[in-house]
N, C-alpha and C positions, 0 to 999 in steps of 0.2 A: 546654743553657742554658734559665733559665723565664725571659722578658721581665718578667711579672706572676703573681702568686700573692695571691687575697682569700681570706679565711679569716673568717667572723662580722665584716664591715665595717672588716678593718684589709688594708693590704696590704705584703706584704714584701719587695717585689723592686719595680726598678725601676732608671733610668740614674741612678749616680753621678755620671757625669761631663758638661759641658757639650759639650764635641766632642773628635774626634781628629785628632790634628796630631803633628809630625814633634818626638816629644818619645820620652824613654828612660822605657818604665814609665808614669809618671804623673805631674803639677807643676800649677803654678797660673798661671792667665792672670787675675788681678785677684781677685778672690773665687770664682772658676770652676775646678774641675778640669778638667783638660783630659788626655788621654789619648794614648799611642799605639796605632796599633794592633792588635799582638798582645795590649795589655792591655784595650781596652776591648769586655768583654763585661757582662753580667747574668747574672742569677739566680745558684746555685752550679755554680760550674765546678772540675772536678779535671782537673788535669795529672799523669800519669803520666811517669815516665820512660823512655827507651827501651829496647828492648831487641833485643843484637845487631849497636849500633852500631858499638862497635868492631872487631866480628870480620868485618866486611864491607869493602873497596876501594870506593872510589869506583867509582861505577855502580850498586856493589851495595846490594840492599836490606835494610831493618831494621824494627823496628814500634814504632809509638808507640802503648798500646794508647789507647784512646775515639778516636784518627783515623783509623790504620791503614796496612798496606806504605806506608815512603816511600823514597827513593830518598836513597843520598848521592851527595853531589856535588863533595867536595875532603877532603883530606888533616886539615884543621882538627878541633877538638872538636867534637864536636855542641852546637849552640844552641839553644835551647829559644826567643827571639823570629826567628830565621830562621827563611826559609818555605825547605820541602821539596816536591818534587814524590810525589803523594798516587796510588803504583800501583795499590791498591786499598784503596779505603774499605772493607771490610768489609760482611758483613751484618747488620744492625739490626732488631731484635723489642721490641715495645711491650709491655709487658703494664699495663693499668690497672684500677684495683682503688676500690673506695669511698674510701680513706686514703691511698691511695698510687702512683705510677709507678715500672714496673720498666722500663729499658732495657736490652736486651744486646748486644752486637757480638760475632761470630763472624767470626774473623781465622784467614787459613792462608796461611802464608808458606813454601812448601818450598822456593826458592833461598836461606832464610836458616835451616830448622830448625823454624821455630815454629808453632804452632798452638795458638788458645786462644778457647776462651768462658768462665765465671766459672771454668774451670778448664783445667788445661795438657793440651792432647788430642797436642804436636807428643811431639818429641825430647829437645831441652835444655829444661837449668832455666829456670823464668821467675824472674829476679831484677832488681827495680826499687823506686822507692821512689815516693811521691805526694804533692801540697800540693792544699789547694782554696784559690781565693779564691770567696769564699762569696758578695759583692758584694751582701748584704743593706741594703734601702731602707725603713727599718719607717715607714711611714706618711709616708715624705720628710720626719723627725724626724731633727735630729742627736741623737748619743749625750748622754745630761746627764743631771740627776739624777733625767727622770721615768722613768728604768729602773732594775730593782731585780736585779742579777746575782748569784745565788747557787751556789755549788759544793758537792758531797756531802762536802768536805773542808776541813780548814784549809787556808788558802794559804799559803805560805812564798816572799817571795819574793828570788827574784836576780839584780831589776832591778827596783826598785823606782818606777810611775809619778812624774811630777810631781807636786808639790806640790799647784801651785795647781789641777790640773787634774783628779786622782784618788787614792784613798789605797784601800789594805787593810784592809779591818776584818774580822777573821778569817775567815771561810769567803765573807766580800764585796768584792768590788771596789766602791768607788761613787766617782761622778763628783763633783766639788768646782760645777761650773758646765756649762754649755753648750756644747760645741765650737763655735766656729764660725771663719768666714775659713781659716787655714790652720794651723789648731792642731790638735794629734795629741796621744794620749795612746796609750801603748803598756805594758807591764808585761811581766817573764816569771816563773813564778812554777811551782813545783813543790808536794809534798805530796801527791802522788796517787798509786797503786800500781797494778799489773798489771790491776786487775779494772774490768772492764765498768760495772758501776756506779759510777766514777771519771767516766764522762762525760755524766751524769746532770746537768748544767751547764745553767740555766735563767736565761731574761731575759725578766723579764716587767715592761710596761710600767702607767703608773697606769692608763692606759683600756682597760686587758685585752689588750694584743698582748704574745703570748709565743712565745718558740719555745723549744729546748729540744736538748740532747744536744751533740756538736761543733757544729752551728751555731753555737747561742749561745758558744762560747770562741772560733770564728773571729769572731763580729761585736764582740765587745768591747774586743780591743785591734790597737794598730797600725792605726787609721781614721784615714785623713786626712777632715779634715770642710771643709765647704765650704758657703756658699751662691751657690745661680747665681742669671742676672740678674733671675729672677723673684722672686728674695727666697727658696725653697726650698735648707734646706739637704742639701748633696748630700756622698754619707760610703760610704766603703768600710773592709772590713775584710780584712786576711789572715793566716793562721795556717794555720801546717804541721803536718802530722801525720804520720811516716814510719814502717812498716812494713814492712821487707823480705820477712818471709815470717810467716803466722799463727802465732800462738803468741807471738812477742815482745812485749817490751814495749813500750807506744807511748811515742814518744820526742815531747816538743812541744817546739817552738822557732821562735823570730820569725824 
């Protein structure tokens, strides 16, 4: 999780939400998002799926990977907002660079099989899939029309936003007004192919804050926007991105 990230006097990360309280996900307390929370983090967070869950009894353990061995605890599905007991966190390496952060976890699980740093060092296959909520705060600015969202492609879409709120104009999404209170504008939209330069997806604002690649497709639709009581509007974005094993094709969907 980044709390904060400035880049040339804009910042992109910051609390969405006004507090956390006994709510499913996230809703509104007046003009304020309010959160629960397994959901209320910052900066970009990915959830991974688990893996191993079902092949273990209760007691037995399994790995989530970015947290690590957790333990189950009843006969039930696995829940992604239930808390599990955390047998081992793993080990975690930093590597930082002029442009960039690398973190790694190295995870070894031999009552369950597995073992993995960005690559499967255990037994079995490692198969799961992954979303981020990306929880981008550009400037504590709701989404509206001083952003200019451009895709490497035509868009086509199969879920066409609201009216009043955004429209498709071929390879653009753009905002009709200003999010605000508890207006969401969401879209899903296809036209992209296998290749890498498909997520080449760039939002760049009038006073120069831009981010660029999956970021920018996770911050553009599906934000609930809000302002709290300071008069700051406050906005999250989430958009999945699933993969099961490299080589495929990315599959997007809200």
């Amino acid at each position: 999780m980044i709390g904060s990230l400035e880049y040339k006097g804009h910042n992109y990360y910051g609390p969405w939400f006004a507090k956390i309280t006994d709510v499913y996900d996230f809703g509104y307390e007046g003009e304020d998002v309010i959160s629960a929370p397994f959901t209320a983090m910052v900066g970009p967070g990915e959830e991974f799926g688990v893996i191993g869950y079902d092949d273990v009894k209760p007691g037995g353990t399994f790995i989530k990977p970015g947290v690590g061995v957790l333990r189950r605890t009843d006969d039930t599905p696995y829940n992604h907002s239930k808390t599990y007991e955390i047998v081992d966190g793993g080990k975690w390496t930093v590597k930082q660079s002029g442009d960039s952060v690398e973190f790694t976890q190295t995870l070894n699980d031999p009552a369950a099989g597995y073992g993995s740093t960005l690559k499967n060092t255990g037994a079995w296959q490692i198969q799961s899939n992954v979303y981020d909520h990306n929880f981008l705060v550009l400037d504590n600015q709701a989404p509206g029309p001083d952003f200019e969202i451009t895709f490497p492609f035509q868009l086509q879409a199969r879920q066409a936003p609201n009216r009043q709120l955004g429209e498709i104009r071929g390879n653009q999404i753009a905002y009709q007004k200003t999010l605000e209170k508890q207006e969401r504008m969401s879209t899903t939209v296809t036209g992209f192919s296998d290749s890498p330069k498909d997520y080449d997806i760039k939002v760049a604002g009038l006073e120069g804050c831009l981010i660029s690649g999956t970021d920018a497709f996770r911050w553009l639709v599906g934000s609930p926007s809000s302002g709290t009581a300071d008069g700051r509007r406050r906005w999250r974005a989430a958009r999945r991105i699933r993969s099961l094993r490299s080589g495929t094709t990315p599959q997007w969907y809200p």
